[in-house]
One Martini backbone bead per residue (centre of mass of N, CA, C, O) as a GRO file, in nm:
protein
  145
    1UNK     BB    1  -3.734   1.401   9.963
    2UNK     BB    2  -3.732   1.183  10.155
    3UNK     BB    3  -3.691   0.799  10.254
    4UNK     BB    4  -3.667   0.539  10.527
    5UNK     BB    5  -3.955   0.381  10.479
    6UNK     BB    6  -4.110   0.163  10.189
    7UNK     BB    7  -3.980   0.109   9.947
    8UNK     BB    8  -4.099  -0.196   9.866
    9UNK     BB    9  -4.396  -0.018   9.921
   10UNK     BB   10  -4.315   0.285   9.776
   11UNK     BB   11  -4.115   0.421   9.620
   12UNK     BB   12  -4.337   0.606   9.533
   13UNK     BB   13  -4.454   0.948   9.611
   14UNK     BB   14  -4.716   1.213   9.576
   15UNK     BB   15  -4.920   1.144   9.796
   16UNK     BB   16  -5.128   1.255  10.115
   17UNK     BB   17  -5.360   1.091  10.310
   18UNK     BB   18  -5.617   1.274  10.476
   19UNK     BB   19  -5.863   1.371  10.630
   20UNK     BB   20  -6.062   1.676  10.650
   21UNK     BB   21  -6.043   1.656  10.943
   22UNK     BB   22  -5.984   1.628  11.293
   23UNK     BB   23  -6.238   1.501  11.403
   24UNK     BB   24  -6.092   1.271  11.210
   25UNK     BB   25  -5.805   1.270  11.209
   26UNK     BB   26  -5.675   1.497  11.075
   27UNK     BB   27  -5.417   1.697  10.880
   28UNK     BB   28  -5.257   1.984  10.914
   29UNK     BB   29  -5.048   2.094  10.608
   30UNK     BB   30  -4.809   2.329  10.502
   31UNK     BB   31  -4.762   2.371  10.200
   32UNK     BB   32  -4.479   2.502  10.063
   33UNK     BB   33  -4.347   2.619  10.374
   34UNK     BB   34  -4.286   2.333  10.537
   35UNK     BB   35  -4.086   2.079  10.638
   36UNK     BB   36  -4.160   1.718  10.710
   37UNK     BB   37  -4.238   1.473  10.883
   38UNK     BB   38  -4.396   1.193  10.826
   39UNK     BB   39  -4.625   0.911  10.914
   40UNK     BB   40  -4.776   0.596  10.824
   41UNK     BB   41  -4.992   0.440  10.558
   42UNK     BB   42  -5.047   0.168  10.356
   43UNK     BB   43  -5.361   0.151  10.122
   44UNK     BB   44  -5.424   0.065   9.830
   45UNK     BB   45  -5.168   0.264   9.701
   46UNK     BB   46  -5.118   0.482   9.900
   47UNK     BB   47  -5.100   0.724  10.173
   48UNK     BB   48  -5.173   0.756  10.553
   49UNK     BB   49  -5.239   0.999  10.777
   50UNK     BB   50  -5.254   1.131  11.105
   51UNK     BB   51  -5.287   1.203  11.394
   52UNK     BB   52  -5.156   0.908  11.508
   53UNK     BB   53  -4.915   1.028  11.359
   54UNK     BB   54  -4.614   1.068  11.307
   55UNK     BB   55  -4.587   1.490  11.282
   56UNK     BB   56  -4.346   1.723  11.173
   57UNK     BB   57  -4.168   2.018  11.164
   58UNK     BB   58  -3.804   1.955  11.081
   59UNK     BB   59  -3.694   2.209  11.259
   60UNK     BB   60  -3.813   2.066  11.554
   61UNK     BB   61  -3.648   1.846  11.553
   62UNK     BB   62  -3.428   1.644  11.736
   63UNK     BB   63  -3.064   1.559  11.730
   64UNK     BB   64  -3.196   1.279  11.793
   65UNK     BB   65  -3.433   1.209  11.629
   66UNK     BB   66  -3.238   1.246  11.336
   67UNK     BB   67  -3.057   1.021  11.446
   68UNK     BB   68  -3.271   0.814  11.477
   69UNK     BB   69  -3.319   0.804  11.162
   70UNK     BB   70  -3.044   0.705  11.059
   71UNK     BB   71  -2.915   0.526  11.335
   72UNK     BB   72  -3.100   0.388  11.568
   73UNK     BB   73  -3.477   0.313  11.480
   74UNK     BB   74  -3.352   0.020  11.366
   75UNK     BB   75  -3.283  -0.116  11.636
   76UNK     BB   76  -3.631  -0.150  11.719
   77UNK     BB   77  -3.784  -0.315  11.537
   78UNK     BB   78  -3.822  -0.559  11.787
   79UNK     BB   79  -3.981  -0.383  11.902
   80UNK     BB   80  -4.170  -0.252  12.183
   81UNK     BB   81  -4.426   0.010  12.266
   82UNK     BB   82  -4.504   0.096  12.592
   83UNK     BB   83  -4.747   0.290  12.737
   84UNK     BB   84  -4.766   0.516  13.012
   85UNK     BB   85  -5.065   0.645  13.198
   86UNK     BB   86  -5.010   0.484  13.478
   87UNK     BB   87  -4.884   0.387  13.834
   88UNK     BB   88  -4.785   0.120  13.725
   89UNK     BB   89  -4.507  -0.004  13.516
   90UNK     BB   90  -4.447  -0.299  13.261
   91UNK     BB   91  -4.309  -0.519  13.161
   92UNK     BB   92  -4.399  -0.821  12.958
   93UNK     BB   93  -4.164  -0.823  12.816
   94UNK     BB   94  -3.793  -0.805  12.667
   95UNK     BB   95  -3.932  -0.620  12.398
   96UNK     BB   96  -3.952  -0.357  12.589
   97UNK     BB   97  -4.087  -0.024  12.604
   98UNK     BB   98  -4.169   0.221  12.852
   99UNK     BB   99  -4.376   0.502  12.808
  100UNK     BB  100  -4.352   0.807  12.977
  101UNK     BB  101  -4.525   1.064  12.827
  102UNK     BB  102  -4.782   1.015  12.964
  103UNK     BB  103  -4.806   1.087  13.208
  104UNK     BB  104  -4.756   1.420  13.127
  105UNK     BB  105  -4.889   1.484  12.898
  106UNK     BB  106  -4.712   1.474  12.580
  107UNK     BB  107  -4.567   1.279  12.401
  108UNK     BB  108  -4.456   1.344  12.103
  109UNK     BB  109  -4.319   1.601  12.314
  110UNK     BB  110  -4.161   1.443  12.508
  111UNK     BB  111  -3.855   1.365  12.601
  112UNK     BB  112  -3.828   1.078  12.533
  113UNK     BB  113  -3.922   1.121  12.209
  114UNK     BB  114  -3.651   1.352  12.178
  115UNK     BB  115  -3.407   1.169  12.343
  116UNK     BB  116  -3.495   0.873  12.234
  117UNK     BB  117  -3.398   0.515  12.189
  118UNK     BB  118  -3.555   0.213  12.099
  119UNK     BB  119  -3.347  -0.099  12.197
  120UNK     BB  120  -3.166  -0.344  12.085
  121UNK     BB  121  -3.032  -0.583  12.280
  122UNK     BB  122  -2.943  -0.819  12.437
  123UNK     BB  123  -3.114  -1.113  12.424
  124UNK     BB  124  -3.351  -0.932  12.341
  125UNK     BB  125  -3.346  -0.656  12.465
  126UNK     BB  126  -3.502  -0.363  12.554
  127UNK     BB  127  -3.403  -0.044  12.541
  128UNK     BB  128  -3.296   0.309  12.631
  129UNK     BB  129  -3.146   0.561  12.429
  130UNK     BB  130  -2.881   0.806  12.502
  131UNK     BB  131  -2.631   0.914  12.217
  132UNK     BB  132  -2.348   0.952  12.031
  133UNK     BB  133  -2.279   0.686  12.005
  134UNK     BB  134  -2.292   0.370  11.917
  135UNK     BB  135  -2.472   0.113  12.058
  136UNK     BB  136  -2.389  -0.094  12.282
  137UNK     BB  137  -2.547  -0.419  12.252
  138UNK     BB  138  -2.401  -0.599  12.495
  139UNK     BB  139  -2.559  -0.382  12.698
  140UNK     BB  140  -2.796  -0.277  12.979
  141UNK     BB  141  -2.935   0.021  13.053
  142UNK     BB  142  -3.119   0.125  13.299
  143UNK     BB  143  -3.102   0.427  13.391
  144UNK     BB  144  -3.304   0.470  13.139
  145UNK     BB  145  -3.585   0.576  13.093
   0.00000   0.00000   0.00000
């Protein structure tokens, strides 16, 4: 129904392709029952979607996810999300968000995932950001996850 990013590389999508089975890494989408947020790559003029892509049914997104999508996510493209699995965890560049959800086996169903978006910020560094107006990009607030 709607599409955020890929215009240039595949204005139109009419199929998307994933695995035959989990084990392989595909993924079950119930058709014409529920909207789903999808993302993927394009190979060869195709969409292929995958467990390791971020997969969600739309009513289950939170109200920061949805703002992220139209609002925020696109202030990270400069941005680097590295997961941290194990403490201590550091940035190795100024470009780095620390992403947190791995610590607790959440992942993209963790607080910070649903919660937070990795912004680039002043001098190009990289934090998480999270609120209701649009994030000024002049200050860098560390005390964000």
């Amino acid at each position: 129904l709607q599409m955020y990013r890929g215009f240039q590389i595949m204005p139109h999508v009419q199929y998307i392709y994933t695995e035959a089975s989990e084990s392989l890494c595909g993924v079950k989408l119930e058709v014409n029952k529920y909207q789903y947020l999808i993302t993927g790559r394009v190979y060869e003029g195709k969409v292929y979607t995958g467990l390791c892509n971020w997969y969600e049914k739309w009513d289950r997104l939170t109200l920061s996810q949805r703002k992220g999508l139209n609002h925020r996510y696109h202030l990270g493209c400069g941005c680097k999300i590295r997961p941290c699995y194990y403490l201590p965890c550091f940035a190795t560049s100024k470009n780095e968000c620390i992403w947190t959800d791995m610590l607790s086996n959440f992942g993209h169903s963790g607080y910070q995932a649903k919660h937070y978006a990795c912004i680039q910020r002043v001098e190009g560094y990289c934090s998480w950001y999270r609120g209701w107006a649009p994030p000024d990009k002049t200050i860098i607030n560390a005390t964000d996850p």
